[in-house]
MIVOFI-594215 format. One record per residue (C-alpha): residue in one letter; x, z, y. Coordinates in steps of 0.25 Angstrom, whole numbers, plus 5000, padded with zeros to 4 digits. Last residue first. Layout:
N
R  aa     X     Z     Y
R   a     X     Z     Y
...
end
This chain:
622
R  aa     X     Z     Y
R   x  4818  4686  4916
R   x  4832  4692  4915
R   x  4828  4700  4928
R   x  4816  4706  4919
R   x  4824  4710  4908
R   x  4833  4717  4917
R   x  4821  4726  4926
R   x  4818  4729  4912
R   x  4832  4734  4907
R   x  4833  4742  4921
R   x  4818  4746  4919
R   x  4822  4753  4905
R   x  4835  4758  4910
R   x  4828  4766  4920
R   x  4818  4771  4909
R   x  4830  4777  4902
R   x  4836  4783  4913
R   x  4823  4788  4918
R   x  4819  4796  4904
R   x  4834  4801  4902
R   x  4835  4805  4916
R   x  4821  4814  4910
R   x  4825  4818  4899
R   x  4839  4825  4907
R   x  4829  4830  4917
R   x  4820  4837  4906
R   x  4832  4843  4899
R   x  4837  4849  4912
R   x  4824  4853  4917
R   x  4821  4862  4904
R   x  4812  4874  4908
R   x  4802  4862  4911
R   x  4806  4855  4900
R   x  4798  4863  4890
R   x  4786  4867  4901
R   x  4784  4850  4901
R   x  4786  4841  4910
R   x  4774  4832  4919
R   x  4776  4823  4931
R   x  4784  4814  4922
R   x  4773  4802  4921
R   x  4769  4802  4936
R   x  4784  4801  4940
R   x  4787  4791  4930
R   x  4777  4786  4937
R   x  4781  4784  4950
R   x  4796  4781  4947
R   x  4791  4767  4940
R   x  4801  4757  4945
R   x  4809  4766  4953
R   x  4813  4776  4942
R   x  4829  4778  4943
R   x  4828  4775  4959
R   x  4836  4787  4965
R   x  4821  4790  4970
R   x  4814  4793  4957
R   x  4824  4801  4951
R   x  4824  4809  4964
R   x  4809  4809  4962
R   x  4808  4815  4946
R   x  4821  4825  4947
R   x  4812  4833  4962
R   x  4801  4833  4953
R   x  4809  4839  4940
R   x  4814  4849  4951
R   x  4799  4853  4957
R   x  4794  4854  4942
R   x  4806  4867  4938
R   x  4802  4874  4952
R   x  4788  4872  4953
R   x  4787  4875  4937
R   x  4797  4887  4938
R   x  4789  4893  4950
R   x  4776  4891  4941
R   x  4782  4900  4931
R   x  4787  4892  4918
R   x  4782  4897  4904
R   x  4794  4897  4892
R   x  4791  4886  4882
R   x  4782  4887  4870
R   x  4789  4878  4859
R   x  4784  4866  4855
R   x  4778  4867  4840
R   x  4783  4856  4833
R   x  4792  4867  4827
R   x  4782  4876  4821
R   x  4790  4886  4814
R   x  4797  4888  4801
R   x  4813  4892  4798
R   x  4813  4906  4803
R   x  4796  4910  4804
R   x  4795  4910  4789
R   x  4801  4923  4790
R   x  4790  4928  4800
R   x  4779  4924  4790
R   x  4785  4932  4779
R   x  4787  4946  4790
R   x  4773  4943  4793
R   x  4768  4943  4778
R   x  4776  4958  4776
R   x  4767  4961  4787
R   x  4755  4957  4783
R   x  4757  4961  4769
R   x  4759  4977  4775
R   x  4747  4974  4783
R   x  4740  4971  4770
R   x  4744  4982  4763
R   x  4741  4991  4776
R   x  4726  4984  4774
R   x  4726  4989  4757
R   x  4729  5003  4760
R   x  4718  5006  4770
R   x  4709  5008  4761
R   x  4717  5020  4755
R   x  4722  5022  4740
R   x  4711  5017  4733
R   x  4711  5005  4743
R   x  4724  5001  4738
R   x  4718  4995  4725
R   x  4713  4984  4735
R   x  4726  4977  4736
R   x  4721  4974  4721
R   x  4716  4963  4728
R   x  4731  4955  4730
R   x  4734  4954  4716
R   x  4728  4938  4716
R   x  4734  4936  4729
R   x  4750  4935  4727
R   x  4744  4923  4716
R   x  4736  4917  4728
R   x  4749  4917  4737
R   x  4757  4913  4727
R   x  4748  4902  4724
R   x  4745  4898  4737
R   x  4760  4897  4740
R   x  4765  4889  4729
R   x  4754  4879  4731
R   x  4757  4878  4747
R   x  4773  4876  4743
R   x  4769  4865  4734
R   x  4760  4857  4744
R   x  4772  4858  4754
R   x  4783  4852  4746
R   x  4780  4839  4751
R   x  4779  4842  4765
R   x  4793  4850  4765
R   x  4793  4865  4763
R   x  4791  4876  4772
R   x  4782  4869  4781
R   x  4771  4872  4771
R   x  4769  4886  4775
R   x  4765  4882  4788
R   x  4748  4879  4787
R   x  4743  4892  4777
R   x  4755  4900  4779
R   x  4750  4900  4796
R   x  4735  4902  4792
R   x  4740  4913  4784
R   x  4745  4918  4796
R   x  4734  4917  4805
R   x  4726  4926  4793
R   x  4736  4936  4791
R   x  4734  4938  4805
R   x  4717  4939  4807
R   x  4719  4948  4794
R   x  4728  4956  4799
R   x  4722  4960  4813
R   x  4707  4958  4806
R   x  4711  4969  4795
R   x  4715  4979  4809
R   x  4703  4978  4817
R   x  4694  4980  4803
R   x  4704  4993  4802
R   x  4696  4997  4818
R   x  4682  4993  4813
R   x  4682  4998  4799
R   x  4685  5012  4806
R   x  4676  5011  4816
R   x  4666  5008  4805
R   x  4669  5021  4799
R   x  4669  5030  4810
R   x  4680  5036  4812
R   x  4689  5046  4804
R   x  4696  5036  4799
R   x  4707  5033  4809
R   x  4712  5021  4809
R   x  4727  5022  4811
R   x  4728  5016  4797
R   x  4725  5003  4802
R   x  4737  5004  4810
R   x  4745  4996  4800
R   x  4736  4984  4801
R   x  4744  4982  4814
R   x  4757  4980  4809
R   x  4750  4969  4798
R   x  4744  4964  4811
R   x  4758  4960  4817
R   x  4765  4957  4807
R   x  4754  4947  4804
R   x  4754  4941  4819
R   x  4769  4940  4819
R   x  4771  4931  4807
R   x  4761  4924  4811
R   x  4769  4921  4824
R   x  4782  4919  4816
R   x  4777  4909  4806
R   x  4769  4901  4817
R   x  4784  4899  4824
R   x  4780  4888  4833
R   x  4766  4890  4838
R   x  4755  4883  4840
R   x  4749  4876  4831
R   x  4752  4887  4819
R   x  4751  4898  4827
R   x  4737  4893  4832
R   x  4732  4890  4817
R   x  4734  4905  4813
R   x  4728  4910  4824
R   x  4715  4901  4822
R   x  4716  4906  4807
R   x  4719  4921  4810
R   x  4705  4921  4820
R   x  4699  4917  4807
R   x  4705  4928  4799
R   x  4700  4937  4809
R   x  4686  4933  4806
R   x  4685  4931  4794
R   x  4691  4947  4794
R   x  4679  4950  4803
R   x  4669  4944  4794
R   x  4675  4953  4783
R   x  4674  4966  4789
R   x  4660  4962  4795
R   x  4653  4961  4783
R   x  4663  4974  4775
R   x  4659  4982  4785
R   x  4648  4992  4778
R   x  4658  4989  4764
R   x  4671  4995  4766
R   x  4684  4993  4774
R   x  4688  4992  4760
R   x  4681  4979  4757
R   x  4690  4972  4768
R   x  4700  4972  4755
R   x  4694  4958  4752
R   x  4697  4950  4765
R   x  4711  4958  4767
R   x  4712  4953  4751
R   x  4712  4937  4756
R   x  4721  4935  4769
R   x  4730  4947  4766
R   x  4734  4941  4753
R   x  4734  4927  4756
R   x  4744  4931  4769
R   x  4752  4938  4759
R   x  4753  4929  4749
R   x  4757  4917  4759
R   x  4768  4924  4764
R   x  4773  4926  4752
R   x  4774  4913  4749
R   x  4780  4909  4764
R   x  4790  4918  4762
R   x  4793  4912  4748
R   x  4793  4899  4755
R   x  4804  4904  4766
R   x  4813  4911  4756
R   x  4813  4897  4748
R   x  4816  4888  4760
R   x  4831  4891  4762
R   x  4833  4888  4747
R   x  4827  4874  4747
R   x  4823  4872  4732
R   x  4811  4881  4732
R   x  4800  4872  4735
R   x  4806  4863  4725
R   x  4802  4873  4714
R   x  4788  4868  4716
R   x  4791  4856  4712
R   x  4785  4845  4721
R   x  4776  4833  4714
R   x  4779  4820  4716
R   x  4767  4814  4725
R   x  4777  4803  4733
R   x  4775  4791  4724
R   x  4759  4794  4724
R   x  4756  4795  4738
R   x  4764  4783  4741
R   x  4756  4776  4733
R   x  4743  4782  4741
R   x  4752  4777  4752
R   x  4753  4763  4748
R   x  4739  4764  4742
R   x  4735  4768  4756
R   x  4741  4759  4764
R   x  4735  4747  4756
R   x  4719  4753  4758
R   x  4722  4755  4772
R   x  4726  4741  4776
R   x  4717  4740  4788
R   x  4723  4752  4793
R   x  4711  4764  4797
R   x  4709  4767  4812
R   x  4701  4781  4813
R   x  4686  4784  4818
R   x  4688  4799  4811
R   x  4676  4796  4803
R   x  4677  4782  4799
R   x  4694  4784  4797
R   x  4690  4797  4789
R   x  4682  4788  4778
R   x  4690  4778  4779
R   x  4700  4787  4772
R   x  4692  4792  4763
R   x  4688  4778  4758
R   x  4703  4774  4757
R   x  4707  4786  4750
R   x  4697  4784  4738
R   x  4701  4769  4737
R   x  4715  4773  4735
R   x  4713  4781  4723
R   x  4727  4782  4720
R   x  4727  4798  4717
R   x  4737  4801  4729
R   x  4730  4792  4738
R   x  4716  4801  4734
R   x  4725  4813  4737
R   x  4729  4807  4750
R   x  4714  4805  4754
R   x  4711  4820  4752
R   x  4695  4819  4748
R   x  4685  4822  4760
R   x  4675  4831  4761
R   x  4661  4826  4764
R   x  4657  4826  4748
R   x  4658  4841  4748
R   x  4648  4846  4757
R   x  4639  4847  4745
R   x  4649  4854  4740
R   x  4650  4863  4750
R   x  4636  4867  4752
R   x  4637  4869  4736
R   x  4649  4879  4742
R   x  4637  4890  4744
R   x  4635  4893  4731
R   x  4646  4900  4729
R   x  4646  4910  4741
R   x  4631  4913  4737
R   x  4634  4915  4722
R   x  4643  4925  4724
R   x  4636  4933  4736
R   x  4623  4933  4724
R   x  4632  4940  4713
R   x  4637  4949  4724
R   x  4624  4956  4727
R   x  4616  4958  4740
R   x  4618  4945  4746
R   x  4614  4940  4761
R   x  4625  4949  4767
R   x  4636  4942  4758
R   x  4635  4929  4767
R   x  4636  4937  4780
R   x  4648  4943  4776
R   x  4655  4930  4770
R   x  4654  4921  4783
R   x  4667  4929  4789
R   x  4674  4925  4777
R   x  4670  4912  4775
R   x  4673  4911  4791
R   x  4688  4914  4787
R   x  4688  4905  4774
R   x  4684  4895  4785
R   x  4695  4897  4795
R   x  4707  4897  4783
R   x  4705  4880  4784
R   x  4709  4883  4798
R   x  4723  4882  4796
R   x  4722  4870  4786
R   x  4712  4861  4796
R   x  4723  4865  4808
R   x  4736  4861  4801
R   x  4731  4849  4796
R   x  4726  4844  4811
R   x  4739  4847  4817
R   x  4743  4836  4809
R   x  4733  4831  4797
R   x  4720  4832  4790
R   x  4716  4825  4775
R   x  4724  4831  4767
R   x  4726  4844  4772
R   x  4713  4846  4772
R   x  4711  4840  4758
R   x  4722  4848  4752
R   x  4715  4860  4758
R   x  4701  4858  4751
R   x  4707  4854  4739
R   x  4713  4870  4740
R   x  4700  4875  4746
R   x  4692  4870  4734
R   x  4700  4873  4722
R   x  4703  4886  4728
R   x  4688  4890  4727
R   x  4687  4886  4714
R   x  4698  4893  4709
R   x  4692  4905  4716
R   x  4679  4902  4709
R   x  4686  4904  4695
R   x  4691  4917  4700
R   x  4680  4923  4705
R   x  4673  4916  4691
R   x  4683  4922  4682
R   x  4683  4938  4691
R   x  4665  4938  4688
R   x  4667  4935  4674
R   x  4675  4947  4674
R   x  4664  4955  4681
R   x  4654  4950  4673
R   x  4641  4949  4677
R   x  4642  4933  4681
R   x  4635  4928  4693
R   x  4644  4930  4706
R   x  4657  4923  4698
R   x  4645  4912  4693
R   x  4644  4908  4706
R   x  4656  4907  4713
R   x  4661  4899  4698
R   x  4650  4889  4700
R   x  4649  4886  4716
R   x  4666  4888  4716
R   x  4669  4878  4705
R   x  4659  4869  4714
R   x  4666  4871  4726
R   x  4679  4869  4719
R   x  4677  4855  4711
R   x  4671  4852  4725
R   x  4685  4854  4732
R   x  4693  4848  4720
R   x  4683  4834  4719
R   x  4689  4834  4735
R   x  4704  4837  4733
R   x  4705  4825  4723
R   x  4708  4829  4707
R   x  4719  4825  4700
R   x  4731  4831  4709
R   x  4723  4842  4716
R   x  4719  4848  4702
R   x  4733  4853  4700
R   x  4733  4861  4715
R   x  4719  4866  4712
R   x  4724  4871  4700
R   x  4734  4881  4705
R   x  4725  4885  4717
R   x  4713  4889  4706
R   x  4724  4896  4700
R   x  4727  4902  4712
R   x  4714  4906  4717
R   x  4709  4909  4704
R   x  4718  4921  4705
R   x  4715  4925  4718
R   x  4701  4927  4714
R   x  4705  4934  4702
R   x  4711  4944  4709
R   x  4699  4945  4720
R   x  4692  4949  4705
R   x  4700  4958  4702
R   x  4702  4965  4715
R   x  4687  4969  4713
R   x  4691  4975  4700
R   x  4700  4986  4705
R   x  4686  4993  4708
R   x  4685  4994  4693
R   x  4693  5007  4694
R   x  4683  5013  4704
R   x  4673  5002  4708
R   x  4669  4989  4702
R   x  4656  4993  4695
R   x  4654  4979  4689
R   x  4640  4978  4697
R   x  4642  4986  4707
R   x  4656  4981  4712
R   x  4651  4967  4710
R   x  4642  4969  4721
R   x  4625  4971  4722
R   x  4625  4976  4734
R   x  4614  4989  4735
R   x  4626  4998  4732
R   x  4621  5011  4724
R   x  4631  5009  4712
R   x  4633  5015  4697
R   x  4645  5015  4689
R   x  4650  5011  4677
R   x  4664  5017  4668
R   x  4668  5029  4678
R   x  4681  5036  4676
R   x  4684  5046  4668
R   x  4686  5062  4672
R   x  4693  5070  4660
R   x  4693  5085  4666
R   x  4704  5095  4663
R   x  4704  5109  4667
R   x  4690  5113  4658
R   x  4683  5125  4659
R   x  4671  5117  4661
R   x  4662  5114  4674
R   x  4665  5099  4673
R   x  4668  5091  4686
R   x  4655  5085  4693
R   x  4657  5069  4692
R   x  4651  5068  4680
R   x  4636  5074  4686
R   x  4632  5083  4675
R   x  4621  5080  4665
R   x  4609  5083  4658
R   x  4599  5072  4662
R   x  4604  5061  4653
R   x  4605  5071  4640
R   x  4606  5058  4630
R   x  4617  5052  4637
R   x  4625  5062  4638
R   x  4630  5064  4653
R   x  4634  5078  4655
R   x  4646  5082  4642
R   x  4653  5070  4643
R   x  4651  5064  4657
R   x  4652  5079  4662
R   x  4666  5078  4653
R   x  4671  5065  4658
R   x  4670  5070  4672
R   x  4669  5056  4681
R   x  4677  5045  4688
R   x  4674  5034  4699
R   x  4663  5039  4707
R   x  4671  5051  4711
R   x  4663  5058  4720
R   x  4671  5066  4732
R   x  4661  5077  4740
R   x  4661  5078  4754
R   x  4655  5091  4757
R   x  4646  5092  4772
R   x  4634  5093  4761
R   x  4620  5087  4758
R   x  4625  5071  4760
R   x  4637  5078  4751
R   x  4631  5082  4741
R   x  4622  5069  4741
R   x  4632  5062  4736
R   x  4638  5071  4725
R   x  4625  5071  4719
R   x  4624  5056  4718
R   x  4631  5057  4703
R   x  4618  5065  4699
R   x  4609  5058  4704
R   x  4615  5044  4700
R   x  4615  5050  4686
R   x  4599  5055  4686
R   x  4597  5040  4682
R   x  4601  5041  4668
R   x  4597  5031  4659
R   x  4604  5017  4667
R   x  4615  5027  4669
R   x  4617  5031  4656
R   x  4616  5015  4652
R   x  4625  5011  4663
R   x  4636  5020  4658
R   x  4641  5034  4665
R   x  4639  5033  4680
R   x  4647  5033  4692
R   x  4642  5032  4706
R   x  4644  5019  4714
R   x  4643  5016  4731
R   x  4644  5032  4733
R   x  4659  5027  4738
R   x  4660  5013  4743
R   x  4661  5003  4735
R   x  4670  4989  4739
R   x  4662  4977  4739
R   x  4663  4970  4728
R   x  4655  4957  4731
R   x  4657  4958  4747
R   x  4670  4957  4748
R   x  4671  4950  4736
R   x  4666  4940  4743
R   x  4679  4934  4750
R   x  4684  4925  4740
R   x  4671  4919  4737
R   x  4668  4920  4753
R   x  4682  4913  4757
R   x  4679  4902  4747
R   x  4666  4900  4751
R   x  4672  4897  4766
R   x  4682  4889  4762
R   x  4674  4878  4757
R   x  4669  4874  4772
R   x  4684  4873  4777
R   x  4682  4860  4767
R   x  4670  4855  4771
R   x  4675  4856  4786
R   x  4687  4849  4784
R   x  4680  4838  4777
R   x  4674  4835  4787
R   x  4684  4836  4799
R   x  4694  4825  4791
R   x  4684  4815  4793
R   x  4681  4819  4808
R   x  4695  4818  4812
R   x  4708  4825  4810
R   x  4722  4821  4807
R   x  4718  4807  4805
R   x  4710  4799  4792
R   x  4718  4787  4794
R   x  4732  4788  4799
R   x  4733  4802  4791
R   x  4730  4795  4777
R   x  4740  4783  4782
R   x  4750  4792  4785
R   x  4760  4787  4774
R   x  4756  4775  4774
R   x  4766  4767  4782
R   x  4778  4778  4777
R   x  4773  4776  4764
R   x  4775  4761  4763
R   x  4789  4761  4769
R   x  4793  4770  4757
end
């Protein structure tokens, strides 16, 4: 046990909080973020939602592909009301059975009724069926064109987000197992390059369902290299330092966002969009060989020689002292390692019984926030498609802004759980009166005003999931920690993989799936409040109560008038003059309390009288 204590820190005593060494492979690893974010995010711009005059129904692709008159006849409508002050509804969904029936023969081309005209029969009853294949007038080449998801396959899209969130969590699941055999580094690159093949091949295939395995295959990917990614973070960073590297590890998914709008503007079909955001992590793995391995996995794993190069490594770069018996301090603590890597139960996190109410608060919390953080960046497709550039950079934006606010309630204040608490309250109230926006305005003033209230929520939503991300593991002791974070990622990610089908809601009105969210954002500030009665910041001093300057003279002139009649009954002779120079300064705290001062400060003098009297004794005896 005496062994471990003197090596326990001997990682941290080398590499540091925070250096250069640590700075590099921060970078690299923020870096990976960013084509995550845009393989999550693209769907935005790959299936973008269609807008009405977008798609016309047609009978089969081969009638279609012999019949071009159809689009004439099923653009009739359409140029009505161009001519006319009539608005005129077109159901490009459905048709009239009977004018398919008795109109459209294949062999009669030419002779034929529009389907969409009602019958002109004595007939009470009228079977209408929905559309099999369509035809579109987009000039983007989407997956919505090209596997006709619109109408009743529209559903479809949410499908595929599903499936996303699905290999999230697997791909969570295994990344957690493959941690124990394989170093977070060869992880990292076994997920960049996962991603190049599997990104691309999802924009490549022709098949919609291939299209769903491939976006979900990439997602595991994707979560193979951000989850090595944060082990090593934390690994290799500590202190105040720790908390502000996994804070702001959120920033670059953020600037993925905001980067995302002027990537897709270069592409004018989906397939290529695809291929692009995959392609872009060989950068990364060319980069790769300057990030650094976790040196207390390598301990872990007993490769000793491993640990000591990386750990000179950091001492050249951070210009660090490193013990002359490194190598034997840490095979002591890389035995150490060993002894003490028993694995926790997950029941164990349930034995205390006046924690359990508190983690399964701290669950819940978690699936909201994860919620509101990924599907608000997918339903900004119902704000339509002229704004959809600036929609998304302005929701990057705001979640950036909720990341620096996130990281200053975790500094800086005391009850973090409270104050974020507050802020998503706050904006989910707000969201409410989006439905005071009155529609009769002009459409991009519209946009403009309900953009106003998506940046409110999103911009808290985000500072608190910053708060989850860096506090939830003060629930539990240290080494139940690690445990806790699995349990909650994957209920978070398991919550999210039914979360898409928000979008249903939109049938009903577009502004059904916003108050849904509001309604999450309060029920999530309600969670974040509770966990606010046993956990709070307590190294954190508190704010003290602000003196006016006629408190200060008054308050200061007494300690003055304390410090010289001290100094002339005789209690400091010896060094009276700088005791006075060192106690010129008090701080706010014990300014509002004198007595507690004074009573510190006899002790203070009546110990350092006895001092010199022992001293002034010693050197009589000499």
């Amino acid at each position: 046990m005496n062994s471990f204590k003197s090596t326990e820190d001997i990682v941290q005593r080398v590499t540091g909080n925070f250096g250069r060494w640590q700075l590099r492979s921060i970078i690299l690893i923020f870096l990976c973020k960013i084509p995550t974010a845009w393989f999550m995010a693209c769907i935005i711009y790959t299936a973008p939602t269609a807008q009405k005059g977008d798609y016309y129904c047609r009978p089969s692709p081969l009638e279609m592909s012999r019949n071009s008159s159809w689009i004439r006849v099923i653009q009739t409508p359409l140029s009505d009301t161009q001519r006319t002050d009539r608005e005129f509804h077109v159901d490009a969904c459905h048709m009239y059975e009977h004018s398919l029936r008795e109109n459209f023969k294949f062999t009669h081309g030419k002779n034929y009724t529009n389907p969409f005209t009602r019958p002109q029969i004595n007939q009470t009853h009228f079977n209408i069926i929905p559309c099999e294949h369509f035809e579109h007038n987009s000039d983007y080449e989407s997956l919505v064109t090209q596997f006709d998801l619109v109408c009743s396959r529209e559903l479809l899209v949410s499908v595929t987000q599903s499936f996303h969130a699905l290999g999230a969590l697997i791909g969570g699941l295994i990344a957690i197992t493959a941690l124990k055999y394989i170093s977070p580094r060869c992880l990292m690159l076994y997920g960049m390059l996962g991603q190049i093949v599997c990104g691309n091949l999802t924009g490549l295939v022709s098949t919609f369902a291939l299209h769903v395995y491939y976006r979900c295959l990439t997602s595991m990917f994707c979560v193979f290299m951000y989850t090595a990614g944060q082990y090593i973070l934390s690994d290799v960073t500590g202190g105040k330092a720790k908390t502000i590297v996994i804070t702001l590890f959120e920033l670059f998914w953020s600037i993925g966002l905001i980067l995302l709008p002027g990537i897709s503007i270069f592409f004018d079909s989906w397939n290529h969009l695809y291929v692009a955001i995959s392609s872009s992590l060989v950068i990364l793995v060319l980069l790769h060989k300057w990030i650094s391995d976790s040196p207390r996995w390598l301990l872990r794993q007993n490769k000793i020689e491993k640990a000591l190069q990386l750990l000179l490594e950091s001492a050249a770069f951070n210009n660090r002292e490193i013990p002359l018996d490194l190598e034997a301090q840490l095979k002591a603590y890389s035995h150490c390692l060993q002894q003490n890597a028993r694995p926790i139960k997950y029941w164990h996190l349930w034995t205390k019984k006046e924690l359990r109410k508190y983690i399964i608060t701290v669950h819940w919390a978690w699936a909201i926030a994860t919620i509101l953080y990924n599907v608000m960046i997918l339903m900004i497709r119902s704000l339509g498609v002229k704004h959809i550039h600036v929609n998304t950079a302005c929701l990057g934006f705001s979640e950036m802004l909720g990341v620096f606010l996130g990281l200053y309630l975790i500094l800086y204040t005391r009850h973090r759980w409270l104050w974020s608490g507050y802020l998503v309250l706050t904006s989910g109230f707000i969201t409410y009166f989006i439905w005071l926006v009155p529609s009769s305005i002009k459409e991009t003033r519209r946009v403009g005003y309900e953009m106003i209230f998506w940046i409110i929520l999103k911009l808290a939503n985000s500072a608190s999931l910053s708060v989850l991300t860096t506090c939830s593991g003060e629930l539990v002791p240290l080494e139940q920690r690690p445990i806790l974070m699995i349990s909650i990622c994957s209920f978070s990610r398991f919550c999210l993989i039914f979360a898409p089908f928000i979008s249903i809601t939109t049938k009903i009105h577009f502004l059904i799936p916003i108050t849904i969210f509001a309604t999450l954002a309060l029920s999530n500030g309600v969670l974040m409040c509770v966990m606010n009665i046993n956990f709070w910041n307590e190294q954190q001093a508190k704010i003290p109560k602000i003196p006016t300057p006629n408190t200060y003279r008054r308050k200061s002139s007494m300690i003055l008038l304390q410090r010289q009649s001290s100094v002339t009954s005789g209690k400091n002779s010896n060094h009276s003059s700088d005791d006075i120079s060192n106690h010129l300064t008090i701080s706010i705290t014990d300014l509002w309390h004198l007595d507690q001062y004074f009573q510190s400060l006899q002790e203070t003098e009546s110990n350092s009288s006895e001092d010199n009297s022992m001293k002034v004794m010693q050197m009589e005896k000499f």
